[in-house]
C-alpha positions as a Markdown table, in Angstrom:
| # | Residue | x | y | z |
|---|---|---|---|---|
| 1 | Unk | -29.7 | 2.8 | 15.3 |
| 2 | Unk | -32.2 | 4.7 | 17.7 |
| 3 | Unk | -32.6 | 2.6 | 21.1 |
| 4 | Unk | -36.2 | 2.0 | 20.2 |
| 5 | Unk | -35.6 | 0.4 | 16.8 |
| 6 | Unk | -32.4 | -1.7 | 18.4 |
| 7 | Unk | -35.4 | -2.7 | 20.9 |
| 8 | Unk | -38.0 | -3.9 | 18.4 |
| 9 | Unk | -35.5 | -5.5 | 16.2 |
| 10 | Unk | -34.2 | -7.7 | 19.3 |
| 11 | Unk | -37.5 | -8.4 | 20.5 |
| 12 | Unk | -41.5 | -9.4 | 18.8 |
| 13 | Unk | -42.9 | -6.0 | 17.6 |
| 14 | Unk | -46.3 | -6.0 | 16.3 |
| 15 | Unk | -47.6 | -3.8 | 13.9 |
| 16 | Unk | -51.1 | -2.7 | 13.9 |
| 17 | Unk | -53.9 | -1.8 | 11.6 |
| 18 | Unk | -51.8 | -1.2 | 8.5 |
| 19 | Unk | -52.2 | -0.9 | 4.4 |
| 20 | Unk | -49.6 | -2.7 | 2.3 |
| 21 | Unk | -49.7 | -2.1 | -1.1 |
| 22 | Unk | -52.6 | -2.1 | -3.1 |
| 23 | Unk | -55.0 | -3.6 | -0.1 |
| 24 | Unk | -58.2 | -2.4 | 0.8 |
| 25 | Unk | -58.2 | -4.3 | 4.0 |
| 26 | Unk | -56.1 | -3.2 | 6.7 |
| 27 | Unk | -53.4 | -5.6 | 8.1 |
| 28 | Unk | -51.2 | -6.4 | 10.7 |
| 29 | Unk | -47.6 | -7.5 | 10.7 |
| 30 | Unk | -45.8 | -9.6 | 13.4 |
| 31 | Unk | -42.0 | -9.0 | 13.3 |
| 32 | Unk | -39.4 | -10.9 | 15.1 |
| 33 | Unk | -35.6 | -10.7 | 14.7 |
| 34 | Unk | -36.2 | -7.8 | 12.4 |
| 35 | Unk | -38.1 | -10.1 | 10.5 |
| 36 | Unk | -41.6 | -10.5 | 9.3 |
| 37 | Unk | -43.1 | -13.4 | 10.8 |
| 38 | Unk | -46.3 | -13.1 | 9.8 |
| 39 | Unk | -48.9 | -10.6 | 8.3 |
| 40 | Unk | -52.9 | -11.5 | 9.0 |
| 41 | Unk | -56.0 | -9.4 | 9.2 |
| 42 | Unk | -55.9 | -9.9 | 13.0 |
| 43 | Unk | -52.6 | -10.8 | 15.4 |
| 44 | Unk | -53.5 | -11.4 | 18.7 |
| 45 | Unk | -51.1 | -8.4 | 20.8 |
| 46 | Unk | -50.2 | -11.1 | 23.5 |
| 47 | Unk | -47.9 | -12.6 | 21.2 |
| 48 | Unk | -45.5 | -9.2 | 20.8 |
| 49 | Unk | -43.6 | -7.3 | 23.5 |
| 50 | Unk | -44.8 | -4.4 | 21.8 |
| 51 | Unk | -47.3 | -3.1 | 19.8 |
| 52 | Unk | -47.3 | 0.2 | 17.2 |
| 53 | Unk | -50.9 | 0.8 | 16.2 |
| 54 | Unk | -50.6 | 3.0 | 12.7 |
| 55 | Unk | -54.4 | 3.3 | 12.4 |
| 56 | Unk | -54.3 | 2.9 | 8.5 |
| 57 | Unk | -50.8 | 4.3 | 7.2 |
| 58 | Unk | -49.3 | 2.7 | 4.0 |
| 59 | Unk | -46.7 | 0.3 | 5.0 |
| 60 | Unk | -44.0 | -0.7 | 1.8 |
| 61 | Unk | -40.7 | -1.6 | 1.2 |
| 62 | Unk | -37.8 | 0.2 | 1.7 |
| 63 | Unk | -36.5 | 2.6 | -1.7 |
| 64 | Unk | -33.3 | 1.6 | -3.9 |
| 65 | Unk | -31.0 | 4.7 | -4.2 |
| 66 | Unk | -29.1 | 2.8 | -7.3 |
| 67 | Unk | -26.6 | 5.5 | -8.6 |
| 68 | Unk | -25.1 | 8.0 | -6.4 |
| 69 | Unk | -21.5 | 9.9 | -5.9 |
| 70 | Unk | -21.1 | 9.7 | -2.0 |
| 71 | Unk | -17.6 | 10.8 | -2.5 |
| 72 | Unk | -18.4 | 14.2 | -4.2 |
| 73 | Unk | -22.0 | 14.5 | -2.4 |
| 74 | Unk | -22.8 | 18.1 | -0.8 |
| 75 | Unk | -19.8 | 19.4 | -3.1 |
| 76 | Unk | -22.0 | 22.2 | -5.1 |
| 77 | Unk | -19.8 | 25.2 | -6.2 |
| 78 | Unk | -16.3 | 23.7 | -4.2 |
| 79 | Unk | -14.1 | 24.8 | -5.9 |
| 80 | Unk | -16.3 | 26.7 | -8.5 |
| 81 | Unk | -20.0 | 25.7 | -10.4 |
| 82 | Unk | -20.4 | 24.1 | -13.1 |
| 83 | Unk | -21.4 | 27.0 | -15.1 |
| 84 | Unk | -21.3 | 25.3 | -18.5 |
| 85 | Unk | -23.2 | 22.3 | -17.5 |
| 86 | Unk | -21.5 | 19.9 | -19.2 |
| 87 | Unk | -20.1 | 16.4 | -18.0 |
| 88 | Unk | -16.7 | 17.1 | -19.4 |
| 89 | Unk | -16.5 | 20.6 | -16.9 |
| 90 | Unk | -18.0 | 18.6 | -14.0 |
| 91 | Unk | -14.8 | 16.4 | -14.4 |
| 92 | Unk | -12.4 | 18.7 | -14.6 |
| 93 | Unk | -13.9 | 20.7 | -11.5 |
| 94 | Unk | -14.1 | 17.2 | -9.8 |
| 95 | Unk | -10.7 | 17.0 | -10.4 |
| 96 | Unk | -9.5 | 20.1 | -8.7 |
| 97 | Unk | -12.0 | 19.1 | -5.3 |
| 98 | Unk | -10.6 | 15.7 | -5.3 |
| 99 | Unk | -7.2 | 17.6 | -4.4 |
| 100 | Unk | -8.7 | 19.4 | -1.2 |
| 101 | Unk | -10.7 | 15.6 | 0.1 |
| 102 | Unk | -10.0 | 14.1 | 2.9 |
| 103 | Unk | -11.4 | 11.0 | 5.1 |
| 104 | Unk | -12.8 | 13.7 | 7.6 |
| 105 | Unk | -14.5 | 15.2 | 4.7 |
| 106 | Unk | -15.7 | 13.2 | 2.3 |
| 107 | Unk | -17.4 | 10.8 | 6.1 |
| 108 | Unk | -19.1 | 14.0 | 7.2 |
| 109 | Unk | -20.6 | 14.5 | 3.9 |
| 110 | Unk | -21.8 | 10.9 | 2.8 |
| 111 | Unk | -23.0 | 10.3 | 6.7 |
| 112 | Unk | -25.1 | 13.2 | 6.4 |
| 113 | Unk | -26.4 | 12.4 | 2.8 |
| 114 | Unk | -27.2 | 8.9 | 4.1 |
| 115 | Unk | -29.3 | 10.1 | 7.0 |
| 116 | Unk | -31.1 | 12.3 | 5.0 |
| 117 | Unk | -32.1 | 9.6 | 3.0 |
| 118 | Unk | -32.7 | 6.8 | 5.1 |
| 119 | Unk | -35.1 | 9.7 | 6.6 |
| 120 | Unk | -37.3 | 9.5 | 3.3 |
| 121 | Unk | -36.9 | 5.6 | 3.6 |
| 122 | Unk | -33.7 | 5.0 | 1.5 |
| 123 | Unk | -32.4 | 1.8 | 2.7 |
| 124 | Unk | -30.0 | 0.4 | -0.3 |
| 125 | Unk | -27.8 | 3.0 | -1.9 |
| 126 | Unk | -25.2 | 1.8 | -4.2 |
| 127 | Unk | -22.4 | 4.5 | -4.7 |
| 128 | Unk | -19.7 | 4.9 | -7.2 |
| 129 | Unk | -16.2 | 6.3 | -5.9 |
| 130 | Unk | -13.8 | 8.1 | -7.8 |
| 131 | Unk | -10.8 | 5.6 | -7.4 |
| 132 | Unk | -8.1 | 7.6 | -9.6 |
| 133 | Unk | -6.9 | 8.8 | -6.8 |
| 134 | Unk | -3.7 | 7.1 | -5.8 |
| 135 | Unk | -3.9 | 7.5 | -2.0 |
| 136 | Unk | -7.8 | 6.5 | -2.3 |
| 137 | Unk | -8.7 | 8.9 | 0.3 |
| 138 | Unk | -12.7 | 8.5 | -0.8 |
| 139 | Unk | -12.0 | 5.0 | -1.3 |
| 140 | Unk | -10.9 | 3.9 | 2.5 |
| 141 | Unk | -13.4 | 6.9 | 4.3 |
| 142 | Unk | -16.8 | 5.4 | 2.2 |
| 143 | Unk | -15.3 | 1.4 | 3.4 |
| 144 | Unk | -15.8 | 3.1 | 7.1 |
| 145 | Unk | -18.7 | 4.4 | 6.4 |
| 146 | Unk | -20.0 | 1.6 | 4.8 |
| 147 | Unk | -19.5 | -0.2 | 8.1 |
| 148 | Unk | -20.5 | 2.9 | 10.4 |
| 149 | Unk | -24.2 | 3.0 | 8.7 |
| 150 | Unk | -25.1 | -0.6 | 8.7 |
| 151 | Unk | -27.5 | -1.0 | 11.2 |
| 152 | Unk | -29.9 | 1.1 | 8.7 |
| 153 | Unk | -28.3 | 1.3 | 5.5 |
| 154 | Unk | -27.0 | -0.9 | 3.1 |
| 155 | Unk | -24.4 | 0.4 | 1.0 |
| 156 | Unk | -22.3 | -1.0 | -1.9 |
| 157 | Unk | -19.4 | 0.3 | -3.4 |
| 158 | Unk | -18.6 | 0.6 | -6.8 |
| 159 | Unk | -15.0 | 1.3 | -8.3 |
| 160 | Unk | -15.3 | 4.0 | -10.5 |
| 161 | Unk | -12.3 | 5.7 | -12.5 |
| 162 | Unk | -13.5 | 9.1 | -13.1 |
| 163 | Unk | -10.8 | 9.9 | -15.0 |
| 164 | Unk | -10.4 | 6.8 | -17.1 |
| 165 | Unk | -9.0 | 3.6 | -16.6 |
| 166 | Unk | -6.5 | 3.7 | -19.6 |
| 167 | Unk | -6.0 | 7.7 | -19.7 |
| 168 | Unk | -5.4 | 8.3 | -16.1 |
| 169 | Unk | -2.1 | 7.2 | -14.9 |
| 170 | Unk | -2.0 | 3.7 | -13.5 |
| 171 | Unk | -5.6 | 3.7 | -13.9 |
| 172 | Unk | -5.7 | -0.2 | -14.0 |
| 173 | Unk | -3.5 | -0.6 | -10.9 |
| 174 | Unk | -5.2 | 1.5 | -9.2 |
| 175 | Unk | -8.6 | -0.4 | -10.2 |
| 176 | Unk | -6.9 | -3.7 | -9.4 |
| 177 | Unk | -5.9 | -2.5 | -5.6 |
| 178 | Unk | -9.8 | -0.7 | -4.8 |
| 179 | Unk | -11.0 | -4.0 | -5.5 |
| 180 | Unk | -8.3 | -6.0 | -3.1 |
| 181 | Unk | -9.6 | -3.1 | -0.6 |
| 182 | Unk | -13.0 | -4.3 | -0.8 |
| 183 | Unk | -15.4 | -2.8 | -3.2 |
| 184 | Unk | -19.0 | -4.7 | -4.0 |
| 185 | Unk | -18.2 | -3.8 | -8.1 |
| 186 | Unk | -16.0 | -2.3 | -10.3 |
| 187 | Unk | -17.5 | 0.5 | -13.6 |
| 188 | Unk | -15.1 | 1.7 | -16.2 |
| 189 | Unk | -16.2 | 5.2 | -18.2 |
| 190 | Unk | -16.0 | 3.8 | -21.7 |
| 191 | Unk | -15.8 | 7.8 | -22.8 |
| 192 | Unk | -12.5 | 9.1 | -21.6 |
């Protein structure tokens, strides 16, 4: 978190002359604690430590990133493409780069994929990680990272066996101990 946002979340920032939504009229918005306290056609500046006039710029929620792969993110063409296009090559590739991940790797990539959303106002992501993996190297790097980016994101973790719950070895094992590691939910692929 930037020293200036840290500052306005710790202290009353007001927000001036804004459009939420669908509003003709424009509004302002009192936060405090990282909070909205209040939003009014007029707050009187006195009551914030500092004031951010936006002179009529849309002002909504933060977007839902609801289904990505931060393990495999920034992966294009490592080892090879895709050339068929299918889901069933894409695994079988995925297979072959899961060998070459490590925590280094797969932090670097999702950190930077992270930024580069919360930059175009991404706040919750929820990512699936490949979990047949039996040293859960994408697995115990994206739990750091989870904890390294959450002053502006907030990420969950699902528990996904790419390979197949049933078809990979100790598939269910390996499910049973990514969720003793800490995972928000658990997916199975119901086509392996």
């Amino acid at each position: 978190m930037t020293s200036k946002i840290k500052k306005w979340v710790d202290e009353m920032l007001l927000i001036k002359q804004v459009h939420i939504e669908n509003n003709v009229t424009k509004k302002d918005i009192l936060v405090a604690d990282g909070k909205i306290k209040a939003i009014s056609e007029h707050i009187d500046e006195k009551q914030a430590d500092d004031v951010l006039d936006l002179d009529g710029k849309l002002v909504i929620p933060p977007f839902v990133d609801s289904h990505v792969h931060l393990d495999s993110t920034l992966t294009a063409g490592e080892p090879e493409w895709n050339e068929s296009g299918t889901l069933f090559d894409g695994i079988n590739i995925w297979s072959k780069r899961k060998q070459m991940l490590t925590q280094a790797d797969v932090k670097n990539r999702a950190i930077k994929t992270l930024k580069k959303q919360a930059s175009h106002g991404i706040q919750f992501v929820r990512s699936h990680v490949d979990v047949t993996d039996p040293t859960f190297t994408a697995l115990k790097a994206l739990l750091e990272v989870r904890a390294e980016v959450a002053d502006f994101i907030d990420l969950q973790l699902v528990a996904f066996p790419q390979e197949g719950i049933l078809s990979f070895p100790n598939g269910k094992e390996l499910m049973e101990e990514a969720a003793k590691m800490g995972v928000d939910a658990i997916i199975t692929v119901v086509i392996l």
